[in-house]
C-alpha positions in Angstrom: 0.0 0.0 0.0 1.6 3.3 -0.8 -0.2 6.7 -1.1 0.1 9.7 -1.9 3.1 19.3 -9.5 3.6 22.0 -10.1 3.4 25.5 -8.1 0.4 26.9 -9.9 0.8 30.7 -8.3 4.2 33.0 -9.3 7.0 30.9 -8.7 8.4 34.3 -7.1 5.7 33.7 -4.3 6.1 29.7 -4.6 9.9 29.8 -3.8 9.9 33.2 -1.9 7.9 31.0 1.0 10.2 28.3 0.2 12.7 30.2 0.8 11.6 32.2 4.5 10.9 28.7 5.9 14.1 26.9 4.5 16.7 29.9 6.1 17.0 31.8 8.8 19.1 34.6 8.0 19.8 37.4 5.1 22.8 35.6 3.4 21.3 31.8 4.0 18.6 33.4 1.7 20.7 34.6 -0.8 22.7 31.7 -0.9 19.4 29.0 -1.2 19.1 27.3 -3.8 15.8 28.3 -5.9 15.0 24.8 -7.7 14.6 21.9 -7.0 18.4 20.1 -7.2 16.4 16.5 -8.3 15.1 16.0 -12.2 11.8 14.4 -12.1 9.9 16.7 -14.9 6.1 17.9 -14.9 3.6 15.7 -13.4 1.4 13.0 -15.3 -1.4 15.7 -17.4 -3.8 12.7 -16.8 -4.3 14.1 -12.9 -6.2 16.7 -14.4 -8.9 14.4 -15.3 -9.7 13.7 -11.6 -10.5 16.9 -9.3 -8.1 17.3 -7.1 -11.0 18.4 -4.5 -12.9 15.2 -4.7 -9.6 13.3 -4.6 -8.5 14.7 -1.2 -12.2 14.3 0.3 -12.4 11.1 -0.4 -8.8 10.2 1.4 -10.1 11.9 4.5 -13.1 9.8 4.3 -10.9 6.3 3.8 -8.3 7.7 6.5 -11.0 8.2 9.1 -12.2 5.0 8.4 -9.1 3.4 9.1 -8.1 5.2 12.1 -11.7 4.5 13.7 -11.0 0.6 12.9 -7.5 0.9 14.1 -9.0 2.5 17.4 -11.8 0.2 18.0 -9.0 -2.9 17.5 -6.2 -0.9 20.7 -4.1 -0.4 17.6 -3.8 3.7 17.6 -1.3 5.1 19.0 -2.1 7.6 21.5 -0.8 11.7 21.0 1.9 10.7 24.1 3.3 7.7 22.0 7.1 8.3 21.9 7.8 6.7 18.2 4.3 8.6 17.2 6.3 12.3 18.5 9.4 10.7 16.7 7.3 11.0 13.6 5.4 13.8 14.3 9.0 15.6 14.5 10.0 14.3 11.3 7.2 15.4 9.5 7.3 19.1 11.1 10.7 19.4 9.3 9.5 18.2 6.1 6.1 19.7 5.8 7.4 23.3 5.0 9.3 22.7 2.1 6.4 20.4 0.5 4.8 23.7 -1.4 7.8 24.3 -3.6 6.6 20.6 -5.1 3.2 21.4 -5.1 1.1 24.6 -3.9 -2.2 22.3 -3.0 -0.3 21.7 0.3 -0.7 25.0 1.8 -4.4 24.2 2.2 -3.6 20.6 3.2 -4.2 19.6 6.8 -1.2 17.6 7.4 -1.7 14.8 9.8 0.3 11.7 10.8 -0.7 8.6 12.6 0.7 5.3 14.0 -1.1 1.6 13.9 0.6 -1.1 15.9 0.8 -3.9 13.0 3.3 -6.0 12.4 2.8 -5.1 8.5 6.4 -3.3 6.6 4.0 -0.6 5.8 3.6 3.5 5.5 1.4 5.9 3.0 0.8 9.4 2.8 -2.8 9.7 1.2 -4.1 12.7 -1.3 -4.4 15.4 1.1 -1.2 14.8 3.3 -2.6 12.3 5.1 -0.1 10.1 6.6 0.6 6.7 8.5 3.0 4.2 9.7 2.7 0.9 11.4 5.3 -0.1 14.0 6.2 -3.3 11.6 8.3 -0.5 9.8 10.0 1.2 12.7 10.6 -2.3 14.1 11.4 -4.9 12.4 13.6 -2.6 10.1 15.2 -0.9 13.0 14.8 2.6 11.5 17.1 5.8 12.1 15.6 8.8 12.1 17.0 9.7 8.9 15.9 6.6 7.4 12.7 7.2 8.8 12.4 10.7 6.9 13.1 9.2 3.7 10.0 6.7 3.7 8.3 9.7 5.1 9.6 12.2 2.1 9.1 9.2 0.0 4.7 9.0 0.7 4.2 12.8 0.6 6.2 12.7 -2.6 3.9 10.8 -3.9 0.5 13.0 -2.3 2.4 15.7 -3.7 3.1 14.7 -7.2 0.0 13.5 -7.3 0.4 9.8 -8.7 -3.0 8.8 -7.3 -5.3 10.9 -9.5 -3.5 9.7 -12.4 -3.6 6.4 -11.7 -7.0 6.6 -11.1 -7.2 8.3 -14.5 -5.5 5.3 -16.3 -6.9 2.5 -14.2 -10.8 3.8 -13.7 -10.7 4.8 -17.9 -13.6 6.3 -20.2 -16.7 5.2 -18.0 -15.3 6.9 -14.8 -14.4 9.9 -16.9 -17.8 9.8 -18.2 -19.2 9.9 -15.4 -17.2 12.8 -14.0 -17.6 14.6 -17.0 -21.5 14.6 -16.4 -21.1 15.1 -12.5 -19.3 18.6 -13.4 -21.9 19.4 -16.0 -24.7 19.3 -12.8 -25.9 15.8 -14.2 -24.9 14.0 -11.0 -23.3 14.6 -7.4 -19.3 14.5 -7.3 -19.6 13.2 -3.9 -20.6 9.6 -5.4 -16.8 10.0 -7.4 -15.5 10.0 -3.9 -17.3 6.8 -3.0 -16.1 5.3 -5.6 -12.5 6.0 -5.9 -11.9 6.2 -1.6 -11.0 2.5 -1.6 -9.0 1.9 -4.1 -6.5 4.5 -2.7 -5.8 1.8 -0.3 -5.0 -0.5 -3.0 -3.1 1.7 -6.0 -0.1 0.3 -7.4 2.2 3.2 -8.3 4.6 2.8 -11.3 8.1 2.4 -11.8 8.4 5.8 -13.2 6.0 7.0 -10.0 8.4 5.4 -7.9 11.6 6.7 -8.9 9.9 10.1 -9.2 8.6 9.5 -5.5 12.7 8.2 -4.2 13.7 11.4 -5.9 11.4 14.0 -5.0 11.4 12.4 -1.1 15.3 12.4 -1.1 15.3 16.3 -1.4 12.9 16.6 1.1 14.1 14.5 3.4 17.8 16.5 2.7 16.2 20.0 3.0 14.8 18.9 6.4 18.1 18.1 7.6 18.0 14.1 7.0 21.3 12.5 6.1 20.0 11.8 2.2 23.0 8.6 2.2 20.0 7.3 4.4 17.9 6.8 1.4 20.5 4.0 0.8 21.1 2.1 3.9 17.2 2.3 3.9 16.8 0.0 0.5 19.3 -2.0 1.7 17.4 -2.6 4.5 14.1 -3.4 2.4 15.9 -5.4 0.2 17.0 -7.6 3.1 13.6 -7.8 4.8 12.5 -9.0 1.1 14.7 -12.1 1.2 12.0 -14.2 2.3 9.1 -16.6 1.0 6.7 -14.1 2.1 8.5 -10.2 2.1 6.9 -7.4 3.6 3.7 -6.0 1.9 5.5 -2.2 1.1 7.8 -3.9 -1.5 5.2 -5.5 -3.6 4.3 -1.6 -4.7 7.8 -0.4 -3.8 9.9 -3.3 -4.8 13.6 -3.1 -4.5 16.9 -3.5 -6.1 19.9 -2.7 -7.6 19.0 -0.2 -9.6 16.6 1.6 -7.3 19.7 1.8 -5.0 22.1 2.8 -7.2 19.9 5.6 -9.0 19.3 6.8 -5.0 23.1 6.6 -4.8 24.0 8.8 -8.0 21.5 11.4 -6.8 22.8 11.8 -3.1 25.6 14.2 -4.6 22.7 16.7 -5.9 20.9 17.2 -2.3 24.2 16.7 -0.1 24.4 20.9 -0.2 21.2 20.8 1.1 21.7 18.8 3.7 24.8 20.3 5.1 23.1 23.9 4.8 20.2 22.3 6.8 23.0 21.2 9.5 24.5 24.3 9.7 
């Protein structure tokens, strides 16, 4: 399970807020770097086809319904929690350089959450909605900086938006119809998130999805002050844990390998600056 762009005001505003949250003095903000340091290119033009609106309602809906299950079951970690506040303090030092990748974030309400499960698992849903199950921080024996690059990983993919065009290619013409219709007044968009609020918990990203998602996380993760040589030691990890009969569920839509590794490896180079400005 995995879940989830460009800046569509000036990209002086775009980067200028970039910018005031990312430094904290005159010549740290003349010195930042105003692009992004990874090549990913535009987003799909098939997201387009799914409102982005309806999208993000309907991964509230599906996260709420998972977190009241999760409840009911013991399985929520409470607000006290001390690997919930570990994550909680990753994601405060990711979140504010999320707009530069896409400016729907400034209206997101950010959230994260942690489900005791044994299950190798984390998302970030449309919408910035995020979770991770203590099978992840576990069993893999996560650093923090590893930690941050599964994190940066699942808001890249919120913030590229991979899940509305996935849902674009996989639903095809009859969904479109129908949405087509639904914005002309002929039906209610609220059934489009009944629909679709399911499968998010089921989408299959592709490979091109995930290296955009390794690549746009690694930044993050590097611009929040995360070691991005992390984003490494992490796969290495996965691709251990994956030795098995039965491997954990997050690498049959984030399988690993050699390549995956070594194109993390050749891009650590590019955000490294970033990093060390984020230390310093």
């Amino acid at each position: 399970m995995c879940f989830l762009c460009d800046v569509k005001h000036s990209a002086w505003s775009g980067r200028r807020g970039f910018l005031l949250a990312a430094a904290g003095s005159a010549a740290t903000l003349v010195s930042a770097p105003l692009l992004a340091q990874v090549d990913v290119g535009r987003s799909s033009s098939l997201r387009n086809l799914v409102p982005a609106e309806e999208l993000e309602s309907a991964a509230v809906q599906q996260y709420a319904k998972l977190l009241a299950e999760a409840r009911s079951q013991g399985a929520l970690a409470p607000a006290g929690n001390a690997q919930l506040q570990r994550l909680s303090a990753i994601s405060r030092r990711l979140i504010p350089f999320t707009t530069q990748w896409n400016d729907r974030a400034r209206q997101w309400r950010w959230e994260v959450n942690l489900i005791g499960s044994k299950q190798i698992n984390a998302f970030c849903m449309p919408g910035g909605k995020i979770a991770f199950y203590t099978g992840i921080l576990e069993q893999l024996r996560l650093t923090d900086d590893e930690a941050a690059m599964i994190m940066g990983h699942e808001m890249a993919h919120a913030l590229r938006e991979h899940a509305r065009a996935r849902i674009a290619k996989s639903q095809g013409t009859g969904t479109l119809l129908s949405l087509g219709a639904q914005l002309l007044g002929l039906g209610e968009l609220g059934n489009v998130a009944a629909n679709v609020g399911t499968e998010l918990l089921t989408l299959r990203f592709s490979r091109d999805d995930e290296s955009d998602a390794d690549l746009v996380g690694l930044e993050l993760a590097a611009r929040g002050g995360y070691n991005p040589q992390a984003a490494v030691s992490l796969w290495q990890k996965m691709a251990q844990a994956g030795g098995g009969a039965s491997g954990p569920s997050f690498l049959s839509t984030h399988p690993s390998g050699p390549q995956r590794i070594q194109e993390l490896q050749s891009n650590v180079p590019k955000v490294q600056g970033l990093y060390q400005r984020a230390r310093s």
